[in-house]
C-alpha positions, 0 to 999 in steps of 0.5 A: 326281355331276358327271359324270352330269348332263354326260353326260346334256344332251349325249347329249339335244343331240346326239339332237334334232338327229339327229332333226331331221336325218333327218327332213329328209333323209328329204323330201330323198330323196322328192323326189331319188328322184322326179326321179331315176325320172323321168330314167330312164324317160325315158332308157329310152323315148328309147332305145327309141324309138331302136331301133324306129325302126330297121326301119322306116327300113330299109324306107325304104331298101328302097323307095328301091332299088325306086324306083330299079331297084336291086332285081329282086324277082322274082330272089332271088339279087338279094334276099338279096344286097340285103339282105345288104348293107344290114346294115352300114348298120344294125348293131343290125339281127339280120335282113333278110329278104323273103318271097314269097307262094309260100313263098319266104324270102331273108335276110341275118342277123348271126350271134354273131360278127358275120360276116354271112350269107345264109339262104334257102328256095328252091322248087329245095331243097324250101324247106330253110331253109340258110345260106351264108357270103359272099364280099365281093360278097355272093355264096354259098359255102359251106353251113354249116346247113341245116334241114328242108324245106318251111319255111314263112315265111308262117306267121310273125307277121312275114308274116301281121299286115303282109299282115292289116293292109296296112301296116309294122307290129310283129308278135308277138315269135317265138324264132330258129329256133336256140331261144337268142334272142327276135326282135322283127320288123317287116314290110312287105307290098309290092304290084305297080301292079295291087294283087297282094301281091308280098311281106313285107320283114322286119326284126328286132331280138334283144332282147339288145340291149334287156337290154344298154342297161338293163344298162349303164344306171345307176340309182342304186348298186343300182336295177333296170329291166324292160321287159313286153308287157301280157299280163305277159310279159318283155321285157328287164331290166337283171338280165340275167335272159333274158325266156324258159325254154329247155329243152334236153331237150324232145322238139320238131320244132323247136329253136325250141320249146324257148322258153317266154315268162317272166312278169314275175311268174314271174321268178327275180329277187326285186325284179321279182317283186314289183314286178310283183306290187305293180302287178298288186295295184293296178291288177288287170291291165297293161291298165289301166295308161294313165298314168305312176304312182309307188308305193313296195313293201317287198321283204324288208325294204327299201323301194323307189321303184317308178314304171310308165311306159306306151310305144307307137310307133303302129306295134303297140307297147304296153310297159311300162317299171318303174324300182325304186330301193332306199330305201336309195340314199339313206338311207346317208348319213342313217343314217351320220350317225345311227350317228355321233351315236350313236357320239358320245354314247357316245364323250362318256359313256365318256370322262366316266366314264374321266377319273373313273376315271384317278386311283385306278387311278394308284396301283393300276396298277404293282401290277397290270401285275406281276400280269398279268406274273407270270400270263403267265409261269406260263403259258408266254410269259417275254418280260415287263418291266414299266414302273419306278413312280415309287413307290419301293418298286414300283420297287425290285420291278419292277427286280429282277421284270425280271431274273429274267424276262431270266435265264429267257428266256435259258435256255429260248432255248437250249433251243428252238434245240436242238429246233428242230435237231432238228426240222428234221432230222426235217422234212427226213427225212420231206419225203425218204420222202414224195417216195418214197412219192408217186414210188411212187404215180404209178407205180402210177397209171400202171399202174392205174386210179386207183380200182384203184389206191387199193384195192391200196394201202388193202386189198392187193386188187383182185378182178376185178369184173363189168360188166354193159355196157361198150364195147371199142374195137381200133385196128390200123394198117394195113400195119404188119408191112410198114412194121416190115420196113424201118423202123429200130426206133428210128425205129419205137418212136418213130413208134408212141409219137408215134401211142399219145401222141395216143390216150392224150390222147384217153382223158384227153379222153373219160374212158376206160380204156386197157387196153393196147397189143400192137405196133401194137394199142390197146385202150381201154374206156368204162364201167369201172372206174366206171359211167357212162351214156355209155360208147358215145358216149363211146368213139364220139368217141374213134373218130372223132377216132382216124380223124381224127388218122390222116388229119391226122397228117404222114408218120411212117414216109414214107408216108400211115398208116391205121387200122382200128377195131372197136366192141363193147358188152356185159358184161365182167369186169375186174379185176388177176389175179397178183401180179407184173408185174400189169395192169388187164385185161378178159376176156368174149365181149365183148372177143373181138366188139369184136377181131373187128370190127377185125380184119374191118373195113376200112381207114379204117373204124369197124365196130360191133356192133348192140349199140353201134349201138342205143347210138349210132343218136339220136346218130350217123351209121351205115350198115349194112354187112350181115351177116358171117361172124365167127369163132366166132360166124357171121353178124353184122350190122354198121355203119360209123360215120361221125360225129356227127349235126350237131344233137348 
């Protein structure tokens, strides 16, 4: 009767001014969100109109070399080396480039790793796109990329909208002929004293860099901006999300158009999806949005502050910049102080109702700790004493309660410690016939593949299986008998197992089966004992780093080695026959084809079967040798593989 009434006006006291509390710091956050979107969309387009500033005060230092002679626009080795000198004046810049009303294109780019290089196409390669590494002075040296002929730079938006509007504009972002980056390019038409278009200056920006300012760029704890043309598609967003879709496996003539532009309102991140959806409700089209707006959405239950700000540059660029900042940035605290006068009001009517409770379980308490002791002791855990009552007669109970616990505690103590002897015997014993048992395992796993292996060690069985397409690969060294008749053996044995220890990482590296090797024979297969779709390309890699290694290797036996490898596809049966001294092996006309083009190969080459290279011909470089006699089976056609095909 007391204690109710208390508990009841504090609970109401604190609950008011809880109310009152939230109500304010709701006002509070409204108006710190507003100035907080503001703040940021100001940042974003003070940063943007940072960095679309950039090409056109690069096109001011291009003129300034024009005026003053340092620049022969009619001598492209001059261009190229220009421009491949003005990038480290403009780090942010992706590629300088000048383009000629004859199809002509010279450029200096910034790769991944931001060595610069020079891209050109010239009227003297057929207008083959080809990139050349630099020397410090900026001259050419080596071709590290070279593309299709007759590029034509002319139908880029960065040649046609500068040349149709006769001015340094922004042209239409157009994906890196790579196919892995957007560009956004301006370009400049440049004219001779008499009016004729000399040529385009180019310069580009990758929008990377526009994800990777809006990334670092702290909005709140959790808020999150995105950059949009007016037609919807992305530009940049702080999520990290890319603004394009990349196919790799679309069939295309150029890597490039494997890019597909993302639509804000297609994008895989749930907050742009909506808010771009929510602006799209409101105002119909990105068209009409002409002014600052602010609008708050609720995306999976949660609110969020949403403000649009329009940005243009006067020189062709119409974005739209969207701040989001979660409500819930600010209600944290709000909330947690709620929960805080929640958890007092019960905190203040428990302790109410305990201090109601403390002086009848005074009495009642010894009594029930030598129930509990007793309960527990029934069930097992003896490591009880109860705390001596003042009350006499409980007292006199709970000292002689402890004793016996402590006389039973002690007997079974001795008894776990000899159980616990006992139990480390045998743990060590069973550690000692595992280590064995797993010795003998990887014994067998050596021999044998390991699903050949699990199935002798599961079943006691392993039958010969058939494959209906596999690929055999036969190396020989060449020379060998000659080199074993002057060769210590020792010396032999180890210079062999120094060559077999390279192809056997080789087989680890491409997932192959070695089967075995006879003297200076290897014989390794691809697409057994477990299918896979790859197995001739797998086995073509293996190949050409086997005839690598063999052209790098130092002289084992004192003088220059070389290998010959032969190739062939097609079924075989493969499986474990006998019962001592076993092996995994293969058998089939397959097997004798693929022995066949190593033994008639030549040293240094790699011979292939039609069969393989109707496997390999999308994907590698071959030549056809012509037709051979081959014991057994007369006249074949075969090819020399000589490597990958560089798009692959």
């Amino acid at each position: 009767m007391l204690i109710v009434p208390f508990v009841v006006q504090t609970v109401g006291a604190v609950a008011v001014v809880g109310y009152l509390s939230y109500r304010n710091g709701q006002k509070a956050v409204n108006d710190v969100a507003t100035q907080l979107r503001n703040d940021i969309s100001e940042r974003i387009k003070e940063n943007l109109t940072y960095l679309v500033a950039i090409p056109f005060q690069s096109f001011e230092n291009y003129d300034t070399a024009l005026n003053q002679n340092r620049i022969d626009l009619n001598n492209g080795r001059d261009v190229e080396q220009f421009l491949w000198g003005q990038l480290p004046a403009f780090p942010l810049v992706a590629a300088a480039a000048f383009v000629t009303p004859n199809q002509e294109f010279f450029a200096g780019e910034r790769q991944d790793d931001g060595e610069i290089v020079i891209r050109t196409s010239e009227v003297e390669n057929n207008h083959t796109l080809t990139t050349y590494t630099t020397s410090p002075e900026g001259e050419r040296r080596e071709i590290i990329n070279a593309g299709n002929p007759n590029f034509d730079p002319r139908k880029r938006p960065y040649y046609q909208i500068p040349v149709q509007q006769k001015q340094a504009v922004w042209a239409k972002l157009y994906p890196h002929i790579t196919g892995k980056y957007l560009y956004i390019a301006a370009g400049k038409p440049i004219y001779t004293q008499t009016g004729d278009l000399q040529g385009v200056w180019m310069t580009s920006l990758n929008l990377v860099m526009f994800g990777d300012f809006l990334s670092n760029l702290k909005i709140g704890k959790t808020g999150q901006s995105f950059i949009l043309e007016r037609s919807g598609e992305m530009l940049a967003t702080s999520t990290g999300e890319k603004p394009f879709q990349y196919y790799p496996d679309k069939v295309v003539q150029l890597p490039e158009q494997r890019i597909e532009r993302l639509n804000v309102v297609n994008s895989s991140n749930a907050l742009t999806q909506k808010a771009s959806l929510a602006l799209l409700e409101q105002f119909r089209d990105f068209q009409n949005i002409q002014a600052s707006h602010q609008l708050k959405l609720t995306v999976d239950g949660k609110n969020y502050f949403v403000q649009v700000d329009p940005f243009r540059d006067g020189k062709g660029i119409d974005w739209l910049v969207v701040v989001t900042i979660p409500e819930a940035d600010f209600m944290n605290q709000i909330n947690a102080n709620n929960q805080t006068t929640i958890l007092l009001c019960l905190a203040t009517l428990i302790l109410a109702i305990l201090l109601g409770i403390l002086t009848a379980r005074r009495i009642i308490r010894p009594v029930e700790r030598l129930t509990t002791a007793s309960e527990a002791i029934a069930q097992g855990n003896l490591n009880q004493q109860v705390e001596v009552s003042s009350i006499v007669e409980l007292g006199k109970l709970a000292n002689v309660f402890n004793g016996m616990t402590q006389q039973l505690k002690d007997s079974l103590n001795a008894l776990h410690l000899a159980n616990e002897e006992l139990e480390d015997r045998v743990e060590r014993r069973t550690g000692e016939l595992r280590l064995e048992k797993e010795k003998s395992e990887q014994l067998l796993l050596n021999i044998l593949p390991a699903e050949i292996a699990d199935r002798l060690m599961r079943t006691n069985e392993s039958p010969a299986e058939h494959f209906e397409e596999a690929t055999i690969l036969f190396a020989d060294i060449v020379g060998f008998t000659t080199i074993s008749a002057r060769i210590e053996p020792m010396q032999l044995v180890a210079g062999l197992n120094q060559i077999f220890s390279a192809f056997d990482q080789l087989t680890e590296k491409y997932g192959l089966e070695k089967i075995k090797t006879i003297g200076d024979a290897y014989m390794v297969v691809g697409g057994l004992p477990v299918s896979r779709p790859d197995h001739a390309e797998a086995i073509a890699n293996m190949a050409l780093d086997m005839k690598a290694y063999m052209q790098e290797v130092e002289n084992i036996f004192g003088e220059s080695l070389q290998i010959r490898i032969g190739i062939n596809t097609g079924p075989v049966i493969a499986g474990v026959i006998g019962i001592k001294k076993f092996i995994y092996d293969l058998w089939g006309d397959a097997v004798n084809v693929a022995s066949r083009m190593e033994s008639h190969g030549k040293p240094g080459y790699i011979q292939v079967t039609d069969s393989t290279y109707l496997q390999l011909q999308n994907k590698y470089l071959l030549e056809p040798r012509g037709t051979i006699e081959v014991k057994g089976r007369g006249e074949m056609m075969t090819y020399w593989l000589f490597g990958r095909r560089e798009e692959y």
